[in-house]
C-alpha positions in Angstrom: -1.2 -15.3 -15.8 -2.9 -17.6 -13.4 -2.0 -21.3 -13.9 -5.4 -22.8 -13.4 -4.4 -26.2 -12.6 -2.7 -25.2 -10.3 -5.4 -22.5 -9.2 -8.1 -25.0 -8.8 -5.6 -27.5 -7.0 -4.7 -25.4 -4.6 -8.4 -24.0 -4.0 -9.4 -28.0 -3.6 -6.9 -28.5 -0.9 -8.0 -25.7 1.3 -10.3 -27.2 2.7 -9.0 -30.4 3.4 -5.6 -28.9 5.1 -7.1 -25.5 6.7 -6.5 -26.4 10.1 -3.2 -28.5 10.1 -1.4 -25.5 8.2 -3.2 -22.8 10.2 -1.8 -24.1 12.8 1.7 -24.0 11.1 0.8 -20.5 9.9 0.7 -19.7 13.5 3.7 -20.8 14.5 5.8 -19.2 11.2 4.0 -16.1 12.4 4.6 -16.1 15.9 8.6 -16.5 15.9 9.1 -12.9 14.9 6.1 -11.4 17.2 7.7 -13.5 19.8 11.4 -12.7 19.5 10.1 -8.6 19.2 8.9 -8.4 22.5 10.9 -11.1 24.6 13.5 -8.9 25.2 11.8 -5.8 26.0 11.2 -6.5 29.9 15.4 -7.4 30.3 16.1 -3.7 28.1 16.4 -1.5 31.5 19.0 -4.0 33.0 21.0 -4.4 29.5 22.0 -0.7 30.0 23.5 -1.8 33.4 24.9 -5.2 31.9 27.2 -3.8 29.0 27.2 -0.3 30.4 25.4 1.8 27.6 22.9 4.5 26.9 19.2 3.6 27.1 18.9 5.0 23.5 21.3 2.1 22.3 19.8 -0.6 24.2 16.4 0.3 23.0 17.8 0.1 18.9 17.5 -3.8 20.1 13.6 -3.0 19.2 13.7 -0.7 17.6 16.5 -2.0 14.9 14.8 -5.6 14.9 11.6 -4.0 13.9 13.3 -2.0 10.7 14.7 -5.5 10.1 11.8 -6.8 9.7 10.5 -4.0 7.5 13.3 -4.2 5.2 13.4 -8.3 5.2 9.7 -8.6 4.1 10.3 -5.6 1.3 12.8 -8.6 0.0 11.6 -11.5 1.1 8.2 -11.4 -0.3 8.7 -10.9 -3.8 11.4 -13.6 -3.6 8.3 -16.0 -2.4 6.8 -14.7 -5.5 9.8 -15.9 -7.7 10.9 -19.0 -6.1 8.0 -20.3 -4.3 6.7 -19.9 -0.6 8.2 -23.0 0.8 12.1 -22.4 0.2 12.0 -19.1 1.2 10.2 -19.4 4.6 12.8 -22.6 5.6 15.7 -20.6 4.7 14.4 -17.4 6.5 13.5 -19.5 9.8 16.7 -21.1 9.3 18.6 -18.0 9.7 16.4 -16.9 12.7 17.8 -19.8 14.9 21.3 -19.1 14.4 21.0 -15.6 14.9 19.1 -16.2 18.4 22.3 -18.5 18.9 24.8 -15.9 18.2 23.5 -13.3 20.5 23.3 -15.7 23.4 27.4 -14.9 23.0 27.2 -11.0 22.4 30.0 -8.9 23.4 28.5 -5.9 23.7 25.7 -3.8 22.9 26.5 -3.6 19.1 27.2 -7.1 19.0 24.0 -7.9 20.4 22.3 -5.2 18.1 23.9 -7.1 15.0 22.2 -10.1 16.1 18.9 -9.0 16.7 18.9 -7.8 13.6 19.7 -11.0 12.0 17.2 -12.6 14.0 14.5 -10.1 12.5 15.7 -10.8 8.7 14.7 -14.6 9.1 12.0 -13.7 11.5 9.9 -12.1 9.1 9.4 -14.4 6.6 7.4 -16.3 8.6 5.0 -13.4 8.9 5.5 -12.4 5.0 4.8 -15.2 3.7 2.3 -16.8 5.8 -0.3 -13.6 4.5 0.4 -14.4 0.6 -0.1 -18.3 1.6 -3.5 -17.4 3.0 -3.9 -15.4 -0.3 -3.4 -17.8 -2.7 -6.0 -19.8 -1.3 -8.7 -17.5 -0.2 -10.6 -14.7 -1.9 -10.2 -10.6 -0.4 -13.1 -11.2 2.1 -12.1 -15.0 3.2 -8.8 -14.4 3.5 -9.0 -11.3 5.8 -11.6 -14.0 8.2 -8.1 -16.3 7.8 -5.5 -13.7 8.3 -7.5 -12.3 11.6 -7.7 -16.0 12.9 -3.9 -16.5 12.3 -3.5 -13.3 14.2 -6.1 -14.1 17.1 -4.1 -16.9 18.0 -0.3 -15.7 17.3 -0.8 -13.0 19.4 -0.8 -14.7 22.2 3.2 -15.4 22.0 3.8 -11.9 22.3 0.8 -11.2 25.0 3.5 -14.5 26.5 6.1 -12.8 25.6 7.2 -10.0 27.6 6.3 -12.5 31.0 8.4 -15.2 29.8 11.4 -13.1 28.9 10.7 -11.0 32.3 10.8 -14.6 34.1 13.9 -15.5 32.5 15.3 -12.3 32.8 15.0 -12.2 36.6 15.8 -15.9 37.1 18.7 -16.8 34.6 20.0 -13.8 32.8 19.5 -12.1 29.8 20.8 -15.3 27.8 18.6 -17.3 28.5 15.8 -15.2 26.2 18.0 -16.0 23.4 18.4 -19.8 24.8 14.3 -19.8 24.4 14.4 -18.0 21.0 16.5 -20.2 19.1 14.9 -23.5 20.2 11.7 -22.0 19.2 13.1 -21.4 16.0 14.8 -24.7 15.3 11.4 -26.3 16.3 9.2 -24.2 13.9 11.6 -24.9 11.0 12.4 -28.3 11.4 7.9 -29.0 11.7 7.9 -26.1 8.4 10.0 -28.9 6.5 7.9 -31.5 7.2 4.7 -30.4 6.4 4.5 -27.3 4.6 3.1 -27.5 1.3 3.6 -25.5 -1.6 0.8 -22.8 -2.2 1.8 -20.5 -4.7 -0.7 -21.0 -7.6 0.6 -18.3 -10.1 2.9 -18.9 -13.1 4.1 -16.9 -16.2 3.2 -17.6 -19.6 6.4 -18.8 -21.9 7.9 -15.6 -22.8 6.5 -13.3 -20.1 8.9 -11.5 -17.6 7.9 -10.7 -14.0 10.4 -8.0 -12.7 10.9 -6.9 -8.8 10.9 -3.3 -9.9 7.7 -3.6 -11.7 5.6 -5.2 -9.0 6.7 -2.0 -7.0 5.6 0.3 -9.5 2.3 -1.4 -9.8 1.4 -1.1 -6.1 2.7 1.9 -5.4 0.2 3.3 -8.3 -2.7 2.4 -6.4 -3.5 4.8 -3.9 -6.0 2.4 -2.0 -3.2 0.0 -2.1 -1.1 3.2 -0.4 -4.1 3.7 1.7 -4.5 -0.1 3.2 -0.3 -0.2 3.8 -0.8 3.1 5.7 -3.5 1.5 7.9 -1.7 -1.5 8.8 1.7 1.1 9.5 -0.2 4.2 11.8 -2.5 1.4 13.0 0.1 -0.3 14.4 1.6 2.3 15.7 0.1 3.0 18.8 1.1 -0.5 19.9 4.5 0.3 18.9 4.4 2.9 20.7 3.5 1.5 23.9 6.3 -1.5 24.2 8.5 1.4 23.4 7.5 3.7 26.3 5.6 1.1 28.6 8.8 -0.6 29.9 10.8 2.7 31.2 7.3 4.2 32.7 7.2 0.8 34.6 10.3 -0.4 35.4 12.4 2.8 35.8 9.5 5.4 36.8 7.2 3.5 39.0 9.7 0.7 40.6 7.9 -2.2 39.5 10.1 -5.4 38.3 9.9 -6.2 34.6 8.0 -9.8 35.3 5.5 -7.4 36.7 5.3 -5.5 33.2 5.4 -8.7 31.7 2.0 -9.8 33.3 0.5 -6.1 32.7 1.1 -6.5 29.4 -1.6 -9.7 29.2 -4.0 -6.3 28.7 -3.2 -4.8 25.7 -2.8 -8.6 24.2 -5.9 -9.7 24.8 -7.9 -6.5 23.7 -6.0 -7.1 20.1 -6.6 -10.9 20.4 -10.6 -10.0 20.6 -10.7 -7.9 17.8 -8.6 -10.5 15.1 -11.4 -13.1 16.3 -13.5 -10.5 15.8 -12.6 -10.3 12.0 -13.0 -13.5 11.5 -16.6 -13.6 12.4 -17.9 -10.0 11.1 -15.8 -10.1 7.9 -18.1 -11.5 5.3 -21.4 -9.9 7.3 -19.7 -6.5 7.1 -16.6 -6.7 4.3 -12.9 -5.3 5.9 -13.6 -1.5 5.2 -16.5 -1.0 7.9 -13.9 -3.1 10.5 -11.3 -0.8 9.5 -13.1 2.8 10.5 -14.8 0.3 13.3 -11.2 0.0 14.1 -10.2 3.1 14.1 -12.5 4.7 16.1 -11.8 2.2 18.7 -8.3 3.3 18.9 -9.4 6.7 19.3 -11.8 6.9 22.0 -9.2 4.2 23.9 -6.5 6.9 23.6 -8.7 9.6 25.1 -9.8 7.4 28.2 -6.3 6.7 28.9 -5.3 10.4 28.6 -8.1 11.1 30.8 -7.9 8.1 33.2 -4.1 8.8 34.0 -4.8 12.6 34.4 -7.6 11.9 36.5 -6.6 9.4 38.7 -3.2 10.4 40.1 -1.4 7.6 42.2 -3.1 4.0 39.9 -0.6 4.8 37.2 -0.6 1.3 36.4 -4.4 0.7 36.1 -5.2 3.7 34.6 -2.2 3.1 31.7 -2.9 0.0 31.4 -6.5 -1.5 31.4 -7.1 1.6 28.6 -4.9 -0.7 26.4 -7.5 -3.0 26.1 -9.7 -0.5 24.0 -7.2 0.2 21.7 -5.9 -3.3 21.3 -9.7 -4.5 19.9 -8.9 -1.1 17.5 -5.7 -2.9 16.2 -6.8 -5.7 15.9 -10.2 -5.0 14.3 -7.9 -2.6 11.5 -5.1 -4.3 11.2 -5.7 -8.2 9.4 -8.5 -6.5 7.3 -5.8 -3.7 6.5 -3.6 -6.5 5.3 -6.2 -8.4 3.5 -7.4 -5.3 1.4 -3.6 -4.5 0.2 -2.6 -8.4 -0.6 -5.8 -8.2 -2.5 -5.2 -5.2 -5.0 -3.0 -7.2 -7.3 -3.1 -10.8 -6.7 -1.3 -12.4 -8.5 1.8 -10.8 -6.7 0.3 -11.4 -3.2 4.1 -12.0 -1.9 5.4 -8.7 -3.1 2.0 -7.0 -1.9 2.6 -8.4 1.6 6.3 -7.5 2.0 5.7 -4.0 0.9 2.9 -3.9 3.5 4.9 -5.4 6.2 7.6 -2.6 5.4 5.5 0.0 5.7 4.1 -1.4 8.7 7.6 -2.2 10.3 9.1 1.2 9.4 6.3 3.1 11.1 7.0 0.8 14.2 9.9 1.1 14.3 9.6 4.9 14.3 7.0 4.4 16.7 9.3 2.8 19.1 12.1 4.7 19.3 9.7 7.8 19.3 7.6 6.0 22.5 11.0 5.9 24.3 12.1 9.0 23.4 8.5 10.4 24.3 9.5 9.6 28.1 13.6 9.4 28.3 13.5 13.0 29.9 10.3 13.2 31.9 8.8 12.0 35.3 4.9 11.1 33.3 3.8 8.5 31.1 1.4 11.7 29.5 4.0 12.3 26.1 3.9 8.3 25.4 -0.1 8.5 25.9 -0.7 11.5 23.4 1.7 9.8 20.8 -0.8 7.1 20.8 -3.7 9.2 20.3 -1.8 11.2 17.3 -1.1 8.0 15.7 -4.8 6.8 16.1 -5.7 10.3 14.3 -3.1 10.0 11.5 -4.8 6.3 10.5 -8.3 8.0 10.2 -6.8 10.7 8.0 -5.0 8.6 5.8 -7.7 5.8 5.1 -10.2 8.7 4.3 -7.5 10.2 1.7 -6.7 7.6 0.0 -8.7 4.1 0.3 -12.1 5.9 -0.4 -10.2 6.9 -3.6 -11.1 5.0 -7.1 -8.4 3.3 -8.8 
């Protein structure tokens, strides 16, 4: 039952702290974007540092990403139960000494081992930042909120893959991790300082609230299906890409992986227009019109790049590339509204709703990933990574008009 003290307190302090704790939203959300794609420009010369198979090297993505999807299935219902403050600090916590610990890996495994660590903090910050944004704002608000969060974390992982190509080429693979767990430490130690607590829900004497049961609830709803399936085949085309993208480049073409790092800037900023996007077109046009405006986006950016590379043989680069930037407004037109709609089908568990999203999301990423560098492992074209995309921008059309149009 809603505690509505503590409804209308935390609804009157919106307002008056938007700003200082979007801005600490930003930075919650941003470690685990951040520390996914850091690494991705040093991956081709980890197979030559510690001697292993690209497939191995790449579970460093691919592994942190599942980690992610399995930490927020946990994590988030745990915000639910305990409260969103303790569980973030602990989460970012364990992010900083995981980024430590793999500054010393042995090996490939051990290094794998770490990342994954790094991924099960990581994603609280993301969790929970979505049900904080909940608990103050209603569906349409909070997807305006969730795509301005997004608008501006994405530019540490648009960062990313040129300051961890930078410090790859300059210092050594370490030194990403050096980066990542001072990042970590810092966001943590502001998190203590100033984040309040948000969540505005509490149980009437008597009443039980059971992990297992939240599941059940969701997983009844087929829009609630429908909206996690967005966010997940969404995504995936990006996913896709940063798992491809860095062996086209760096291995097929010649080019160094700073150079990826600053090709990469394209994609980012296509997805970085579309979250500010949602957050001006929300409440003119509610989050299901941005989804399908979304989706079509990705779409018709698929086919040009399918096109463009077949058509233009010898500007690999461009014609990979500047594409991206279609399909990255897609994303990010689909993807905050995808998130608002499923945090919005049962409220009053917004953390469980979010961590089930964000595992769905995550898994299909993950997926996506490995698939991307699989797509290219034994071929001289970037043309198997490019049609993954496209099927993935397909599957998302197919499963919104199955399942969100659906009544409850």
């Amino acid at each position: 039952m809603l505690d509505p003290a503590a409804k209308t307190s935390a609804q009157s302090a919106a307002p008056r702290t938007q700003w200082p704790l979007l801005a600490l939203l930003i930075a919650m959300s941003g470690v685990s974007s951040l520390s996914l794609t850091i690494l991705v420009p040093a991956i081709p010369g980890l197979v030559a540092k510690f001697a292993a198979d690209p497939a191995s090297v790449q579970l460093t993505v691919s592994l942190y990403i599942l980690g992610l999807a399995g930490a927020q299935l946990v994590f988030g219902p745990l915000s639910d139960r305990f409260g969103r403050r303790p569980v973030v600090l602990a989460g970012l916590a364990l992010a900083t000494l995981a980024s430590t610990a793999a500054i010393f890996a042995w090996s490939i495994a051990g290094l794998v081992i770490a990342r994954v660590l790094q991924s099960l903090g990581a994603s609280t910050g993301q969790t929970i930042s979505r049900a904080i944004i909940r608990d103050l704002y209603d569906r349409e608000q909070a997807a305006a909120m969730i795509g301005l969060v997004a608008s501006a974390v994405v530019l540490m992982p648009m960062l990313a893959p040129f300051i961890g190509g930078v410090l790859d080429t300059l210092f050594g693979w370490e030194s990403i991790f050096i980066f990542s767990a001072a990042l970590s430490f810092m966001v943590v130690a502001w998190a203590a300082l100033a984040l309040p607590e948000t969540r505005r829900f509490s149980l009437v004497p008597g009443e039980k609230s059971h992990f297992r049961a939240d599941l059940a609830a969701l997983a009844a709803s087929p829009r609630f299906f429908g909206y996690a399936l967005c966010a997940g085949l969404g995504s995936a085309p990006f996913f896709s890409f940063i798992g491809g993208a860095p062996h086209v480049v760096v291995t097929m073409l010649g080019r160094t992986s700073a150079e990826y790092g600053l090709w990469f800037f394209i994609p980012s900023l296509g997805f970085m227009a579309g979250n500010f996007a949602v957050s001006r077109l929300t409440r003119r046009f509610g989050i299901d019109a941005l989804i399908w405006w979304g989706i079509a986006a990705t779409i018709v950016g698929s086919l040009l790049n399918i096109a463009a590379y077949a058509a233009f043989p010898g500007w690999e680069m461009a014609t990979i590339f500047w594409p991206q930037l279609i399909i990255g407004f897609g994303n990010g037109l689909l993807l905050p509204t995808a998130v608002a709609g499923a945090v919005s089908i049962r409220p009053q568990v917004a953390g469980t709703a979010s961590g089930m999203t964000g595992f769905v999301q995550m898994t299909i990423g993950a997926a996506a990933a490995q698939l991307g560098g699989h797509a290219i492992a034994n071929t001289t074209s970037a043309m198997p990574m490019l049609l993954l995309m496209l099927l993935f921008g397909v599957a998302t059309g197919v499963a919104v008009f199955a399942l969100v149009r659906r009544p409850e």
